[in-house]
Backbone atoms as SQL, in Angstrom:
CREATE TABLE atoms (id INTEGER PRIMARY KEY, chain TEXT, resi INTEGER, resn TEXT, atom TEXT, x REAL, y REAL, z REAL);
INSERT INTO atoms VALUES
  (1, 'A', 1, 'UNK', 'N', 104.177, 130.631, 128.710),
  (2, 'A', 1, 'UNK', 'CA', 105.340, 131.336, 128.222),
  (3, 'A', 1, 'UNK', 'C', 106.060, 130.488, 127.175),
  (4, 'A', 2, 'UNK', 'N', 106.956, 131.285, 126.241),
  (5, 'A', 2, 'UNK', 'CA', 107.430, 130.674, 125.581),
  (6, 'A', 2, 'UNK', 'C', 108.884, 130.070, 126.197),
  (7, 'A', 3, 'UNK', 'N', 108.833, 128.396, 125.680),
  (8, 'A', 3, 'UNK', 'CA', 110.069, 128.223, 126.550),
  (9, 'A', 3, 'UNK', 'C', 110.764, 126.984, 125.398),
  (10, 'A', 4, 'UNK', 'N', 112.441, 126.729, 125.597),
  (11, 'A', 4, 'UNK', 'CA', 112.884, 126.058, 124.787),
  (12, 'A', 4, 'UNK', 'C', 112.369, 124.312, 123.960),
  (13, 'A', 5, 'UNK', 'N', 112.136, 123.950, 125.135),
  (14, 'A', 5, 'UNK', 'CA', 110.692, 122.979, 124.434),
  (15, 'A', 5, 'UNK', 'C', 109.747, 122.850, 123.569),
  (16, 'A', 6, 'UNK', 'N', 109.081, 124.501, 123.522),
  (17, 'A', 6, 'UNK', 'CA', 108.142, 124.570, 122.419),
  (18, 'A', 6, 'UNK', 'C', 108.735, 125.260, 121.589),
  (19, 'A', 7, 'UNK', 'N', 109.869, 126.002, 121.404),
  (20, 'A', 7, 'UNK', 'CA', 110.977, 126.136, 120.335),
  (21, 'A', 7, 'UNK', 'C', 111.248, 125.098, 119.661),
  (22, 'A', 8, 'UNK', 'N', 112.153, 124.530, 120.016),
  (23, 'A', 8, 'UNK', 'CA', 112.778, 123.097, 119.728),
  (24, 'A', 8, 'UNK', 'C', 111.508, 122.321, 118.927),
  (25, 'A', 9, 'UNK', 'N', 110.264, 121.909, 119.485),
  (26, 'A', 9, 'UNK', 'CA', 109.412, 121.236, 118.814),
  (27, 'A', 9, 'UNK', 'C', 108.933, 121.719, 117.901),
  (28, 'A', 10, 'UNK', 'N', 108.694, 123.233, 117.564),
  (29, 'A', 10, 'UNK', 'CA', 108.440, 124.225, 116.531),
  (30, 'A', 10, 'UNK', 'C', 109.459, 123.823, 115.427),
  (31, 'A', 11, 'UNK', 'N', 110.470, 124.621, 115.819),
  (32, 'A', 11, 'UNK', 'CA', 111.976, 123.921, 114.881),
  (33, 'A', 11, 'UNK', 'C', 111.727, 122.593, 113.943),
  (34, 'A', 12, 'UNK', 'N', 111.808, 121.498, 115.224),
  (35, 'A', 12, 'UNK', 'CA', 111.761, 120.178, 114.522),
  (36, 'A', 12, 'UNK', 'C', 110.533, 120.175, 113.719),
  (37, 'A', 13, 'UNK', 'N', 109.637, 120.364, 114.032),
  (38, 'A', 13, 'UNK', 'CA', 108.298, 119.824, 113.058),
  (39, 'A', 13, 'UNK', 'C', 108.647, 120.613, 111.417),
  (40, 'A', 14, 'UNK', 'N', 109.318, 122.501, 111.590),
  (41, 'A', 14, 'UNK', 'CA', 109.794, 122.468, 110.541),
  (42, 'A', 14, 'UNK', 'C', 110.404, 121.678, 109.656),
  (43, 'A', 15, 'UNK', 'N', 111.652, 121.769, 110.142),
  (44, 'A', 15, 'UNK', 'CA', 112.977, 120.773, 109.693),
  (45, 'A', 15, 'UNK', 'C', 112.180, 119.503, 109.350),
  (46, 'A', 16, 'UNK', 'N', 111.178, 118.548, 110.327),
  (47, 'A', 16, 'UNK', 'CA', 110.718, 117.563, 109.384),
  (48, 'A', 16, 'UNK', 'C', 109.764, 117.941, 108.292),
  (49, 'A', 17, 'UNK', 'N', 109.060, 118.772, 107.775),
  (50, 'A', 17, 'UNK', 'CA', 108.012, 119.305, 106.936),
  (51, 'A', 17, 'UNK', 'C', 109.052, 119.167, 105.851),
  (52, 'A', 18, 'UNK', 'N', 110.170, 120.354, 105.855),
  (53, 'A', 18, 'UNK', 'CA', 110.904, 120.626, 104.921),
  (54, 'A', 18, 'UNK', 'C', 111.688, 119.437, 104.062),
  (55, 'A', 19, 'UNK', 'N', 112.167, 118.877, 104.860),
  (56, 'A', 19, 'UNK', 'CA', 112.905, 117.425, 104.509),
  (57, 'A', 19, 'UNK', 'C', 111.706, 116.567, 104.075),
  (58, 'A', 20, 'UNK', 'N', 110.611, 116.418, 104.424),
  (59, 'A', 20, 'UNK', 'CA', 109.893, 115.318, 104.181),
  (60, 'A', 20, 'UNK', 'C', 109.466, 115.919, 102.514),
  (61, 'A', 21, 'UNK', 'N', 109.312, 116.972, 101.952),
  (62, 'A', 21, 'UNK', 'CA', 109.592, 117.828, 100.694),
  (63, 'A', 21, 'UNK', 'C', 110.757, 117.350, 100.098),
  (64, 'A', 22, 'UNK', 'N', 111.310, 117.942, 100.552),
  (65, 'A', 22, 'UNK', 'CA', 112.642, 117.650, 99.616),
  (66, 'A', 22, 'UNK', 'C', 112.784, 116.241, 99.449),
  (67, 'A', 23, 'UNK', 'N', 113.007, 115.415, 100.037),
  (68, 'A', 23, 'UNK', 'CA', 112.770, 113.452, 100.082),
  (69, 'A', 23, 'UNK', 'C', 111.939, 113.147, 99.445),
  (70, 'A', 24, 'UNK', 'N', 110.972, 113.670, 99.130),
  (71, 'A', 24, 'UNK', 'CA', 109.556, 113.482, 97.881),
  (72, 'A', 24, 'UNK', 'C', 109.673, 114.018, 96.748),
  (73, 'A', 25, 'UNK', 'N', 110.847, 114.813, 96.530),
  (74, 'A', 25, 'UNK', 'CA', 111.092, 115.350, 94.977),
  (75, 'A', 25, 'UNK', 'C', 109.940, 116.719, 94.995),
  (76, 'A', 26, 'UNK', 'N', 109.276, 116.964, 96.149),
  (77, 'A', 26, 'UNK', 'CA', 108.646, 117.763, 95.607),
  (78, 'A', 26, 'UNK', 'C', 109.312, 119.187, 95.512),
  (79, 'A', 27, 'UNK', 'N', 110.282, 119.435, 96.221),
  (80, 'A', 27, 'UNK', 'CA', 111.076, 120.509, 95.838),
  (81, 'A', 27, 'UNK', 'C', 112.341, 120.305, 95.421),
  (82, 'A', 28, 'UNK', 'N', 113.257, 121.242, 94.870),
  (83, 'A', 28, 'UNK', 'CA', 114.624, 121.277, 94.716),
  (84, 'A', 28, 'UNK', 'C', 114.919, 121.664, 95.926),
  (85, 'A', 29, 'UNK', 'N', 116.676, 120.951, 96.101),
  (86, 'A', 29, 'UNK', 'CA', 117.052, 121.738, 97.590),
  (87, 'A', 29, 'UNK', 'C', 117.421, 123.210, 97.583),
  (88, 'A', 30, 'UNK', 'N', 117.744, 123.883, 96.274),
  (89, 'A', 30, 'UNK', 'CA', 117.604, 125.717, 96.459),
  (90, 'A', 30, 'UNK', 'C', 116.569, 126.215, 96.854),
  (91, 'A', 31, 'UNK', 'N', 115.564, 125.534, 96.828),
  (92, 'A', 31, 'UNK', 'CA', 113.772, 125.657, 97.210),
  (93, 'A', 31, 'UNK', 'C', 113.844, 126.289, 98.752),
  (94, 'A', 32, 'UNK', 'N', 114.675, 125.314, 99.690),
  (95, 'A', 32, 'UNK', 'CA', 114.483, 124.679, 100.662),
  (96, 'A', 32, 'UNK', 'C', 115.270, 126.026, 101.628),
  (97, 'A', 33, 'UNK', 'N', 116.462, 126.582, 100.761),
  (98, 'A', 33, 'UNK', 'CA', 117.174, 127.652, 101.007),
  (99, 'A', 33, 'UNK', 'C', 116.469, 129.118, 101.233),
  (100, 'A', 34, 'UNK', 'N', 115.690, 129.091, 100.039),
  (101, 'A', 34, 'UNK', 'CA', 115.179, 130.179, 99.057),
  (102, 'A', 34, 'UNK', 'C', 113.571, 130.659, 100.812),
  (103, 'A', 35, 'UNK', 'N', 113.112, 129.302, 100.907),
  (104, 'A', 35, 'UNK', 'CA', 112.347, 129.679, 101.830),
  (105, 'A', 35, 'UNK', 'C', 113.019, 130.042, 102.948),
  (106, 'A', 36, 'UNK', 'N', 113.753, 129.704, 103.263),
  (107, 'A', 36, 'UNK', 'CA', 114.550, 130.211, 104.227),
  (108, 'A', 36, 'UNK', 'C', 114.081, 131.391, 105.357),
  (109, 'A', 37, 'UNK', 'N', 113.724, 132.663, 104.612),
  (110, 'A', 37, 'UNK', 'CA', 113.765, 133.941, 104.921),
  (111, 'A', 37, 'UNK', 'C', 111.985, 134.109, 105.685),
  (112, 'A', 38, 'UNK', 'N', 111.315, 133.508, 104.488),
  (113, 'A', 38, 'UNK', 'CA', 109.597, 133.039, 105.199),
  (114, 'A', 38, 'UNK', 'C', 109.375, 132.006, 106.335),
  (115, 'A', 39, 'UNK', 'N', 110.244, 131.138, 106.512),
  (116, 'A', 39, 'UNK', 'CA', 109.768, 130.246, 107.505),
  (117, 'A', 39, 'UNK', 'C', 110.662, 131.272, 108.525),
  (118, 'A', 40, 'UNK', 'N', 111.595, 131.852, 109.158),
  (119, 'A', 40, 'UNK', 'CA', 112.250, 132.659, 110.300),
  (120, 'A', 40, 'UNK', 'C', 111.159, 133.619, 110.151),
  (121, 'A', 41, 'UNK', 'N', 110.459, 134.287, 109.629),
  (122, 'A', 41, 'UNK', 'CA', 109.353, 134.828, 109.727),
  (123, 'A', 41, 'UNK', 'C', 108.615, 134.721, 109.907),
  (124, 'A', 42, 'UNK', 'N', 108.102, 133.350, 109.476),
  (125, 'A', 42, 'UNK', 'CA', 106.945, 132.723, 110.686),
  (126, 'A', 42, 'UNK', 'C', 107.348, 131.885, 111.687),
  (127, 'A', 43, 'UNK', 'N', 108.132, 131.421, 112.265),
  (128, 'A', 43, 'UNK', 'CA', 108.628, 131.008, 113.297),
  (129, 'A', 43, 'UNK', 'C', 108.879, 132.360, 114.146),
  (130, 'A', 44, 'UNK', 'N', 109.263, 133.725, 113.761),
  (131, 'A', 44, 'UNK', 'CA', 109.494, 134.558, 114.903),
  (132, 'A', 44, 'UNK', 'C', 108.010, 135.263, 114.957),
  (133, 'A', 45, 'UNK', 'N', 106.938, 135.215, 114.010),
  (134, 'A', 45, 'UNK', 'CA', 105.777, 135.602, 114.538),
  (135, 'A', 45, 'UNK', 'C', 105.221, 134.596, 115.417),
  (136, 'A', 46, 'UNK', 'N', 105.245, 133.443, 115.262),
  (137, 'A', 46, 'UNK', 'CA', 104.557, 132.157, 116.087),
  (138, 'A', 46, 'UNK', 'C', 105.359, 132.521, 117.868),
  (139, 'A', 47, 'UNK', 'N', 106.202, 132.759, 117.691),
  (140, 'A', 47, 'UNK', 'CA', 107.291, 133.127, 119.192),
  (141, 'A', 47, 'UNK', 'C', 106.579, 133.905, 119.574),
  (142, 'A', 48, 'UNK', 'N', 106.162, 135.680, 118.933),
  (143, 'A', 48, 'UNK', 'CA', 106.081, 136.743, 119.403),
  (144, 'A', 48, 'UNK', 'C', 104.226, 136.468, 120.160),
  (145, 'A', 49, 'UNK', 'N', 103.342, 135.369, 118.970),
  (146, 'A', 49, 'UNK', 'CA', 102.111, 134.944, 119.596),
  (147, 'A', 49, 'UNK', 'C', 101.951, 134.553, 120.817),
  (148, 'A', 50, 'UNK', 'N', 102.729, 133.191, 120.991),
  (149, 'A', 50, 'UNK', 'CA', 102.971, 132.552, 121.658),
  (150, 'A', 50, 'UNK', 'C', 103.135, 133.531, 123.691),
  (151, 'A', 51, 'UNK', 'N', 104.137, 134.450, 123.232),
  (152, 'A', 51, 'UNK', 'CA', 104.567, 135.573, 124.281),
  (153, 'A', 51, 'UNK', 'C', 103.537, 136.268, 124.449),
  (154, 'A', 52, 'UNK', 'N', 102.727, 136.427, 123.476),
  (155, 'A', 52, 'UNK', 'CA', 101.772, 137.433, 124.318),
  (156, 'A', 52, 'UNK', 'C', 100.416, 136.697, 124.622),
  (157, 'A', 53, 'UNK', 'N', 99.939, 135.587, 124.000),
  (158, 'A', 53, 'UNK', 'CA', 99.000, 135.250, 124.585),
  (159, 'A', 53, 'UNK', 'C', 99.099, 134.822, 126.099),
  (160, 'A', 54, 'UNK', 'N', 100.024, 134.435, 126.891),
  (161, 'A', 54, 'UNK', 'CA', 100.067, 133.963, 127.822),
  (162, 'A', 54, 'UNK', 'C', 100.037, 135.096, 128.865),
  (163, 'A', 55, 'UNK', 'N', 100.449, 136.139, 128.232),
  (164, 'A', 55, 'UNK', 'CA', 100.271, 137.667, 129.441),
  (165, 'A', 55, 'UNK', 'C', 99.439, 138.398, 129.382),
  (166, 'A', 56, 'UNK', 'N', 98.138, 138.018, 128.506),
  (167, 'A', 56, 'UNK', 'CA', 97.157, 139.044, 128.994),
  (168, 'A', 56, 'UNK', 'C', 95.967, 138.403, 129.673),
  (169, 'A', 57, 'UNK', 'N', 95.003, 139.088, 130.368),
  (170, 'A', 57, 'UNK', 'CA', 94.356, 138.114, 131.102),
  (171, 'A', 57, 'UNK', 'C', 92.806, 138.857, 130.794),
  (172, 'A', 58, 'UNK', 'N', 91.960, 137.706, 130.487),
  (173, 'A', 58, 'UNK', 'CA', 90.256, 138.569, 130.282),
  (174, 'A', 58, 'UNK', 'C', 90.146, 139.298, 131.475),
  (175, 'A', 59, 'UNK', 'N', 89.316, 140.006, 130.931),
  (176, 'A', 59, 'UNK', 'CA', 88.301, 140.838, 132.540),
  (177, 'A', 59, 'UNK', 'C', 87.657, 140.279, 133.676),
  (178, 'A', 60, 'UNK', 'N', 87.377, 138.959, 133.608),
  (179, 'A', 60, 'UNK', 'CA', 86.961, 137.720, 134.449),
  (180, 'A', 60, 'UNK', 'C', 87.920, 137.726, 135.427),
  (181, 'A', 61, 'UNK', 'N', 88.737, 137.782, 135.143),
  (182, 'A', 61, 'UNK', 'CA', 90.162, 137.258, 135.993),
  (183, 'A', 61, 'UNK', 'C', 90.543, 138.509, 136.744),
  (184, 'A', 62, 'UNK', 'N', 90.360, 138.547, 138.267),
  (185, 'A', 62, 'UNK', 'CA', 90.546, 140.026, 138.861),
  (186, 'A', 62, 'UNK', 'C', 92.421, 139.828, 139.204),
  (187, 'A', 63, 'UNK', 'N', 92.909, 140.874, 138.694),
  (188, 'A', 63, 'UNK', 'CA', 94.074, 140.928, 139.259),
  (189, 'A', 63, 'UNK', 'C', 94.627, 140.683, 140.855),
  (190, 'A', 64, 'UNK', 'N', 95.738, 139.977, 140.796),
  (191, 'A', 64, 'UNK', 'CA', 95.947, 139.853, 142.747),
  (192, 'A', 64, 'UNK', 'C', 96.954, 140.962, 142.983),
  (193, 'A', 65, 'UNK', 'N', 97.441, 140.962, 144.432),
  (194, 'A', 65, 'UNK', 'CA', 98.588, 141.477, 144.724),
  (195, 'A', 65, 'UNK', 'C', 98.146, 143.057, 145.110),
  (196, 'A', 66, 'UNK', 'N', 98.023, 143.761, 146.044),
  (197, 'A', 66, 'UNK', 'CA', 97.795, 144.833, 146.402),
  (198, 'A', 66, 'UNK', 'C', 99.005, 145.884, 145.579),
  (199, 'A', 67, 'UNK', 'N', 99.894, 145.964, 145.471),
  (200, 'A', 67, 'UNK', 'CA', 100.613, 146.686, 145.271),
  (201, 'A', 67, 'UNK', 'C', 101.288, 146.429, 143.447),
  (202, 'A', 68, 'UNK', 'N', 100.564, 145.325, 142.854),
  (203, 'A', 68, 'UNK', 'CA', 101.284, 145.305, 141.411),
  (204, 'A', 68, 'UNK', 'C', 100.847, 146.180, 140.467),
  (205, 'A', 69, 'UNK', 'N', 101.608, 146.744, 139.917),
  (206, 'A', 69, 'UNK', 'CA', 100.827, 147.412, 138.749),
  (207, 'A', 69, 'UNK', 'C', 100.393, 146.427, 137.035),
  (208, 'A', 70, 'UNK', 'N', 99.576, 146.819, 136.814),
  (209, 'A', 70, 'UNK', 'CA', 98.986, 146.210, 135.607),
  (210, 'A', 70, 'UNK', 'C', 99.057, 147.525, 134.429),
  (211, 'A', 71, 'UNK', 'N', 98.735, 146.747, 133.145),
  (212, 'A', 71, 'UNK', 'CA', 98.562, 147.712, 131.914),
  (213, 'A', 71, 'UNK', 'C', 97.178, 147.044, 131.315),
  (214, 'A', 72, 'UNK', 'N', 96.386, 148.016, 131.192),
  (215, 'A', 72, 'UNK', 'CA', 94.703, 148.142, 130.664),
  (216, 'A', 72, 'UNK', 'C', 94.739, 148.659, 129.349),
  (217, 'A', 73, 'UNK', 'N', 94.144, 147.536, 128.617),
  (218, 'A', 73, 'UNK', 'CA', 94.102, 147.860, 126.873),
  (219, 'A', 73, 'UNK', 'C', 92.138, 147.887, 126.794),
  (220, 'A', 74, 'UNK', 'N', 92.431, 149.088, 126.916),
  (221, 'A', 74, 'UNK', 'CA', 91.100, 149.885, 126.431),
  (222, 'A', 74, 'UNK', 'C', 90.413, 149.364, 124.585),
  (223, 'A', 75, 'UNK', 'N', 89.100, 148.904, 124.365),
  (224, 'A', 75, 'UNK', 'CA', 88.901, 148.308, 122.983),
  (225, 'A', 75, 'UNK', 'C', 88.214, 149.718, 122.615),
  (226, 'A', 76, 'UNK', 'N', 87.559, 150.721, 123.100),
  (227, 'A', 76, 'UNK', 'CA', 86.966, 152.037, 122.362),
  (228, 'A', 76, 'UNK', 'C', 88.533, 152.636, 122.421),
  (229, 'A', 77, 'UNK', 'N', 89.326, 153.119, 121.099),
  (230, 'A', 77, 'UNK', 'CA', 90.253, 153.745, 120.647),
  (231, 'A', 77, 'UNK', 'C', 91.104, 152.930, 121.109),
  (232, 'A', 78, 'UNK', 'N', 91.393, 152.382, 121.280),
  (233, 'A', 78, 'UNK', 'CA', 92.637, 150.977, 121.563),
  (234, 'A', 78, 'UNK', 'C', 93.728, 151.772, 122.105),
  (235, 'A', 79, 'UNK', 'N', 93.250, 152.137, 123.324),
  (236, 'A', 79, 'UNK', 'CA', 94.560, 152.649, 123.991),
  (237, 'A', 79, 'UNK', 'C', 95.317, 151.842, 125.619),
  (238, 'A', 80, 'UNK', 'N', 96.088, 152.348, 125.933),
  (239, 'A', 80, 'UNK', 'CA', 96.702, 151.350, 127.042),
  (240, 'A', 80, 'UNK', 'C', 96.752, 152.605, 128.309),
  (241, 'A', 81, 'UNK', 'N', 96.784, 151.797, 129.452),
  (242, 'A', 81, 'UNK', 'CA', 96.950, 152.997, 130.836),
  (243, 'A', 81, 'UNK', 'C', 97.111, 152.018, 131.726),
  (244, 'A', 82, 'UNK', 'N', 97.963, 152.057, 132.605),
  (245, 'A', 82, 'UNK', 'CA', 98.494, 151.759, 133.920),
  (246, 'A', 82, 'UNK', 'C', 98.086, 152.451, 134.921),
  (247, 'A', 83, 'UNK', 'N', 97.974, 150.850, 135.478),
  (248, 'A', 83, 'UNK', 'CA', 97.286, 151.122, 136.811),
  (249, 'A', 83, 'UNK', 'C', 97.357, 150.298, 137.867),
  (250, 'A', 84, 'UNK', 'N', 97.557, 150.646, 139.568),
  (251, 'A', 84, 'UNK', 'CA', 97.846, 149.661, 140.527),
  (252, 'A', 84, 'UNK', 'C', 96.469, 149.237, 141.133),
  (253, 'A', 85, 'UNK', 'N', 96.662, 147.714, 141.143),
  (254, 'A', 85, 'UNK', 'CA', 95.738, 147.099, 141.627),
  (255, 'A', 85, 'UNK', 'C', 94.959, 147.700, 142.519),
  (256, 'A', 86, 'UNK', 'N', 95.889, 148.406, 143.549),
  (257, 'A', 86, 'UNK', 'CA', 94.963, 148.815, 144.767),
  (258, 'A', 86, 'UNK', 'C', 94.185, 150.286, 144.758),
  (259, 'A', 87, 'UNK', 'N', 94.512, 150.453, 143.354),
  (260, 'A', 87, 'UNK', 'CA', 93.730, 151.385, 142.751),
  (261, 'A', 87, 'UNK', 'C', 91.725, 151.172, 142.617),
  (262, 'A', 88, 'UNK', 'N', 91.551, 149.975, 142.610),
  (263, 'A', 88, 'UNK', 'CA', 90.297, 149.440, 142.477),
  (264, 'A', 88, 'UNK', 'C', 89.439, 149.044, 143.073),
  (265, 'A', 89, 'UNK', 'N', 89.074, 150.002, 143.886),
  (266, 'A', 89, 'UNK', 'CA', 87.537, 149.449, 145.078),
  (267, 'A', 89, 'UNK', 'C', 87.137, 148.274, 144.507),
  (268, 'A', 90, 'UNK', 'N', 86.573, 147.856, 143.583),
  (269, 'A', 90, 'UNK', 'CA', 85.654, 147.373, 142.928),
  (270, 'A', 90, 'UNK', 'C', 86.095, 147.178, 141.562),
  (271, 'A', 91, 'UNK', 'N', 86.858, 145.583, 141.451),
  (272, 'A', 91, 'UNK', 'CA', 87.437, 145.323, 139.922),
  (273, 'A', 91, 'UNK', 'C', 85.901, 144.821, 138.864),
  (274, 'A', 92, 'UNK', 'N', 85.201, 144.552, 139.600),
  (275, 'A', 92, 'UNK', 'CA', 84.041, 144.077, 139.258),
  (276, 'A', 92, 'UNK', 'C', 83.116, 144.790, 138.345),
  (277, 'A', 93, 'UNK', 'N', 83.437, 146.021, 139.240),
  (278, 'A', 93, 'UNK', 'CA', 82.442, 147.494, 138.922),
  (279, 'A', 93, 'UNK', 'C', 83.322, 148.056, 138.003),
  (280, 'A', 94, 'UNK', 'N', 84.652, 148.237, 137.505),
  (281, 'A', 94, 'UNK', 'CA', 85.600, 148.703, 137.295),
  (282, 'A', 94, 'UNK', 'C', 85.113, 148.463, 135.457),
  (283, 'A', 95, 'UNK', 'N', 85.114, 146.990, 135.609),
  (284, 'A', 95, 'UNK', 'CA', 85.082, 146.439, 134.267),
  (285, 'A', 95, 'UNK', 'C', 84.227, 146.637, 133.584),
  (286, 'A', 96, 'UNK', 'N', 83.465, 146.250, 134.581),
  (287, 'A', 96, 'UNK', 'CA', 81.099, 146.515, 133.778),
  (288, 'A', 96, 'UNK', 'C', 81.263, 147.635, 133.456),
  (289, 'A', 97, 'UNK', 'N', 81.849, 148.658, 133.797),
  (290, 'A', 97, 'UNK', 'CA', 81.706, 150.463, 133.216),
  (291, 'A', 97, 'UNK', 'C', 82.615, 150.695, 132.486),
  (292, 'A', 98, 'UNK', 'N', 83.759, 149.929, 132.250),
  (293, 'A', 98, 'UNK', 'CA', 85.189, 150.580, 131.116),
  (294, 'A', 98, 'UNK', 'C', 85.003, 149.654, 130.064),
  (295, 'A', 99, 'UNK', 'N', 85.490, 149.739, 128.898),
  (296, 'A', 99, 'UNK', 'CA', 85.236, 149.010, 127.810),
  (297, 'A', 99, 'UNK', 'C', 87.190, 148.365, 127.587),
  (298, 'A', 100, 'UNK', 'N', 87.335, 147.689, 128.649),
  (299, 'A', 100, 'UNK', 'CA', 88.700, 147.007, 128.549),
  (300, 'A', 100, 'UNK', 'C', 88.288, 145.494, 128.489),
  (301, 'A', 101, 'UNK', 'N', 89.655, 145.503, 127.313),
  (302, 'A', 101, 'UNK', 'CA', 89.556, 144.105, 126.641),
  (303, 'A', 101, 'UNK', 'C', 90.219, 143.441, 127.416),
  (304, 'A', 102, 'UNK', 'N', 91.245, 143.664, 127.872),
  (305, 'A', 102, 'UNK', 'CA', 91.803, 142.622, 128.998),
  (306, 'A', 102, 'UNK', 'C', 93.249, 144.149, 129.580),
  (307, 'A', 103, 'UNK', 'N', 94.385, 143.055, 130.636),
  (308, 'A', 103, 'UNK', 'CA', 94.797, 143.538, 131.180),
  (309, 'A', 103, 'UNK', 'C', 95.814, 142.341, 131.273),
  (310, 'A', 104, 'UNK', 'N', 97.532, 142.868, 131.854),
  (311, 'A', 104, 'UNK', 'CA', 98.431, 142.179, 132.301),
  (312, 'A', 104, 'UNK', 'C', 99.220, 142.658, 133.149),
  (313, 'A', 105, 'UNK', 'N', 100.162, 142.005, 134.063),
  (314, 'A', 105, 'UNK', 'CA', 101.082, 142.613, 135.335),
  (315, 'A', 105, 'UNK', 'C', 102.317, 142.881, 134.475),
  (316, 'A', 106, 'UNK', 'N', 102.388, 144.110, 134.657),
  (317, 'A', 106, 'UNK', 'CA', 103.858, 145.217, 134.259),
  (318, 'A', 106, 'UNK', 'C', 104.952, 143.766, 134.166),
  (319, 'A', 107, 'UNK', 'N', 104.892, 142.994, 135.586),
  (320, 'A', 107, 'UNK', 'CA', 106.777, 142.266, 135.677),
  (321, 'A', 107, 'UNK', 'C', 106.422, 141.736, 135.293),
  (322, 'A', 108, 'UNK', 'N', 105.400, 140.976, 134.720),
  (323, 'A', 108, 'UNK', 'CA', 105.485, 139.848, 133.304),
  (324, 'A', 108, 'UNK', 'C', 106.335, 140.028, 132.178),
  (325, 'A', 109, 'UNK', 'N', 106.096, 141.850, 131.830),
  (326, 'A', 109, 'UNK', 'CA', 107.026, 141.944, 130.696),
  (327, 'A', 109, 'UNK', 'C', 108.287, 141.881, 130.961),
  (328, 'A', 110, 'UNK', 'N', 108.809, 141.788, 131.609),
  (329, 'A', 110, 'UNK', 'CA', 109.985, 141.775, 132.213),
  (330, 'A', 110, 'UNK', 'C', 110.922, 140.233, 133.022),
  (331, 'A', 111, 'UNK', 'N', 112.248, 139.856, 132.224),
  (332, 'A', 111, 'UNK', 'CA', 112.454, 138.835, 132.662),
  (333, 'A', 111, 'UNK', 'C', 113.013, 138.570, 134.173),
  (334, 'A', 112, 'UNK', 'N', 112.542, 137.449, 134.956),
  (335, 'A', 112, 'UNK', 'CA', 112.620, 137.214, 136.456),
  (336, 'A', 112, 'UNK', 'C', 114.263, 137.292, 136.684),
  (337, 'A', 113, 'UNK', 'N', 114.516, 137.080, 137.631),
  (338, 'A', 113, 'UNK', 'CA', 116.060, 137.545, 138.357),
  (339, 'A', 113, 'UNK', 'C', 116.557, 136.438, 137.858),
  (340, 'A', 114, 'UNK', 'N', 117.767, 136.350, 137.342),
  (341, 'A', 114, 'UNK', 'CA', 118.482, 134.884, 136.982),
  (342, 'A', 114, 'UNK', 'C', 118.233, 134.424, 135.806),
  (343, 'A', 115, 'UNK', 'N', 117.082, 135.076, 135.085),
  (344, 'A', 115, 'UNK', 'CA', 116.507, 134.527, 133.677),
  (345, 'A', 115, 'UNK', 'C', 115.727, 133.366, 134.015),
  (346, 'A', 116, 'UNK', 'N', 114.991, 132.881, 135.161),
  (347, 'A', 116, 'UNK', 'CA', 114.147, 131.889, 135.509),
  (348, 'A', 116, 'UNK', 'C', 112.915, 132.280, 135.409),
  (349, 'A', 117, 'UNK', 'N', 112.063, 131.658, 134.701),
  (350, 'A', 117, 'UNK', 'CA', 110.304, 132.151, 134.538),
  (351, 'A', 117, 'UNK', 'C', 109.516, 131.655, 135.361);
């Protein structure tokens, strides 16, 4: 998950990139401004990566929990469908016959009680 640590170190490695530029003459400091708008743009795509790689899980990986529901991203027409674990005699058999790219638990998307992950 994404958490303030790998923010913060994201951040800083910017902030030093940028400065270590500007301290070398290789840019003007309006430069430094001007990018401004592209680096929050890639810093909030690197976030949004970051968030989702950690919640989906290959087909290898059988879901636990009798009662959780999951979301199934289908790769023929790239569609999504929900479904409870205990829906699945056979996650094994499930997979070898559906053409799903992976899968994640619903309360993942969702932040824990208290804002604690």
């Amino acid at each position: 998950m994404i958490d303030d640590k790998k923010i913060k170190a994201a951040a800083n490695k910017h902030i030093e990139t940028e400065y270590a530029r500007y301290n070398s003459g290789k840019v003007e400091d309006e430069m430094i401004c001007l990018r401004g708008k592209g680096s929050f743009k890639e810093g909030a795509k690197w976030a949004i990566n970051e968030f989702l790689k950690d919640l989906w899980h290959q087909t290898n990986k059988e879901p636990e929990g009798y009662d959780e529901w999951i979301l199934l991203h289908y790769s023929v027409g790239n569609y999504y469908s929900l479904a409870q674990v205990k829906d699945f005699k056979s996650w094994k058999g499930f997979v070898e016959n559906m053409p799903i790219d992976g899968w994640l638990y619903v309360d993942d998307l969702f932040s824990k009680e208290g804002g604690n992950q």
